[in-house]
C-alpha positions in Angstrom: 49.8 -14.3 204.3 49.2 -14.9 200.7 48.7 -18.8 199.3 49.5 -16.7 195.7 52.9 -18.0 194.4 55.5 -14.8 194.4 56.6 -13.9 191.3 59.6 -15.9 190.6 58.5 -18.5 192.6 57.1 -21.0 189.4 61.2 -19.5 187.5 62.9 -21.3 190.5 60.9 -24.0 190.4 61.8 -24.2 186.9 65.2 -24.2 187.7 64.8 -26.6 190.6 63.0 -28.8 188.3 66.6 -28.6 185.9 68.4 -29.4 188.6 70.0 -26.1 190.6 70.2 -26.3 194.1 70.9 -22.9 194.3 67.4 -22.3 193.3 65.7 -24.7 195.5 67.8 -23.2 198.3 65.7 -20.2 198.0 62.5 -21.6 197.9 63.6 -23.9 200.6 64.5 -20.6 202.9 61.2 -19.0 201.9 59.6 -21.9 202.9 61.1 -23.7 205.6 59.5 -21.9 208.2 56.0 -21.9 207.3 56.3 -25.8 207.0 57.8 -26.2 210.3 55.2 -24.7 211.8 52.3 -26.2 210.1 54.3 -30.0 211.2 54.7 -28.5 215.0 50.9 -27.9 214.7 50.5 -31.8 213.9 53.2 -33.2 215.7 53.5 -30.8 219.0 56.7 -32.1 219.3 59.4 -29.5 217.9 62.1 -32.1 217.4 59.8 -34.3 215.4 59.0 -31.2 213.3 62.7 -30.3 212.8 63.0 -33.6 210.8 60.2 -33.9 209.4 60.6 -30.5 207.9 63.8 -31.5 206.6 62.7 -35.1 205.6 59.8 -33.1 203.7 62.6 -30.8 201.7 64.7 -33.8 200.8 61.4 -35.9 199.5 60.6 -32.3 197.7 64.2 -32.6 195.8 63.9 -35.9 195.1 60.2 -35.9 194.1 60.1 -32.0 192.1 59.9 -34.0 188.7 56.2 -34.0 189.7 55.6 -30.7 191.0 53.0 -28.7 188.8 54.8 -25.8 188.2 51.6 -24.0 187.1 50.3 -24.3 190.8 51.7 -22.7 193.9 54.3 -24.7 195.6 53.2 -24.2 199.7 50.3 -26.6 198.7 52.6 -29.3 197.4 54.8 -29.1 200.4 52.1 -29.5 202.8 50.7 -32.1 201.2 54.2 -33.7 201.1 54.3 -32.6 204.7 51.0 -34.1 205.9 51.9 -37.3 204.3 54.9 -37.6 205.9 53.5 -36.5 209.4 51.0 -39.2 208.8 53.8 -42.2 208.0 55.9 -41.1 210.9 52.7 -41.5 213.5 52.4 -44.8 212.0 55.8 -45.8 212.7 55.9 -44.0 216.2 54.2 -45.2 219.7 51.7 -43.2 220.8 52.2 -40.8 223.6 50.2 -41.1 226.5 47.3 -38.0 226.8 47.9 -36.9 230.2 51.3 -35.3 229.2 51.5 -31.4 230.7 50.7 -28.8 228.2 52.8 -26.3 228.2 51.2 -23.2 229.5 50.4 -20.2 227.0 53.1 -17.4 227.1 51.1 -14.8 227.4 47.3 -15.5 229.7 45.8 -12.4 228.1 46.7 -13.5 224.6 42.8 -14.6 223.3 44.8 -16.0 219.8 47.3 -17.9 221.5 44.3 -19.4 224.1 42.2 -19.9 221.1 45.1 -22.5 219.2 45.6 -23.9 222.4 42.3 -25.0 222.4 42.1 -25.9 219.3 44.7 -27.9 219.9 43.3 -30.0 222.7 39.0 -30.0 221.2 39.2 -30.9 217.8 40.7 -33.7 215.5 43.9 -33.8 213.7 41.7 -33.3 210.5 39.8 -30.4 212.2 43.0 -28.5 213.5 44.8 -29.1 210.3 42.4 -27.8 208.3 41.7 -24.5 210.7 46.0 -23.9 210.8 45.8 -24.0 206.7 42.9 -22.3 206.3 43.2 -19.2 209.1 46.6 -19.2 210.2 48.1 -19.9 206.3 45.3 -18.4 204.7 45.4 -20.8 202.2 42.0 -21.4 200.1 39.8 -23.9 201.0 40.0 -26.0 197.7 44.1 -26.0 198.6 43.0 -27.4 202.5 40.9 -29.4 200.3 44.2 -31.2 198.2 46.3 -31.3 201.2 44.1 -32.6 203.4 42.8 -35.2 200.9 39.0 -34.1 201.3 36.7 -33.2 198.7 36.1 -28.6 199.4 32.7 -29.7 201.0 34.1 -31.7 203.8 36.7 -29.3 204.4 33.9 -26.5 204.9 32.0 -28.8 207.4 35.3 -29.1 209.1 35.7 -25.4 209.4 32.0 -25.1 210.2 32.3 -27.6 213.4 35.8 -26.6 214.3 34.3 -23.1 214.7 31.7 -24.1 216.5 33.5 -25.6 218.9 36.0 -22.8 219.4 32.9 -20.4 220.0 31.0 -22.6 222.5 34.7 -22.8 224.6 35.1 -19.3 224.0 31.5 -18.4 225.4 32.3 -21.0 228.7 35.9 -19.6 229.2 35.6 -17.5 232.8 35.7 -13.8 232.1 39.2 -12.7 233.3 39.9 -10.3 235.8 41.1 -6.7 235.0 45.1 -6.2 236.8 45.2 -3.8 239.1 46.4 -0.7 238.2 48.9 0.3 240.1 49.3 3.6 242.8 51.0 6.3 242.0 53.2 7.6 245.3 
């Protein structure tokens, strides 16, 4: 996944900026789902998500008068994202930590195991950064602006977030091969 804007992407923001809808339609479709599932990685609650991504669209409509057209537009809407991610744990109660997890869909599927541990080791700060950074492939001076942390922080949150991915790795039990099954 690139972080490069596509080609037309900074003409409809030009025209979103002017005021067609039709335009930010299409970069809302292009977009939507990558910012759904960078809120589901914060929230882990796919209803909060859902409105949060949509509450992050409408505060992008309302707000695209300050959009820098001359930088790529994923950055802006997870910042915009983040912040609103943030105010709505603010407002929220917290949920208790022994809720079930849900399991992995797949046991042999290292990636999946990985983000699930991710997930439960490291920080919102950590995880966030990780998500923008691997699974967005976004630069680290962009992780930097959404996250709100100068590039050098965000490298040291990389650094430990990877360190503490390898060390689970290293104490997950090997798993078994399946059986192969007889032929009759």
């Amino acid at each position: 996944m690139s972080s490069l804007p596509c080609p037309d992407d900074s003409l409809l923001a030009k025209q979103a900026r002017e005021g067609s809808s039709a335009a930010f339609g299409t970069l809302v479709y292009r977009y939507h789902g990558r910012v759904f599932a960078f809120l589901l990685t914060l929230t882990r609650h796919r209803q909060d998500a859902e409105d949060l991504t949509q509450e992050t669209f409408v505060r992008a409509w309302k707000k695209f008068h300050r959009y820098d057209s001359s930088q790529p537009l994923l950055p802006w809407l997870f910042t915009l994202a983040r912040r609103l991610s943030i105010a709505a744990l603010r407002r929220s109660k917290p949920l208790p930590h022994d809720l079930p997890q849900p399991e992995p869909s797949s046991e042999n599927d290292d990636a999946l195991w990985l983000w699930e541990v991710a997930k439960r080791e490291l920080g919102p700060d950590a995880y966030s950064a990780l998500w923008l950074h691997y699974r967005e492939d976004l630069p680290v001076k962009n992780v930097a602006k959404i996250l709100g942390k100068r590039e050098g922080a965000v490298k040291v949150l990389l650094h430990r977030a990877r360190k503490t991915l390898a060390e689970a790795a290293k104490a997950r039990p090997p798993e078994l091969p399946k059986p192969i099954p007889a032929f009759r």
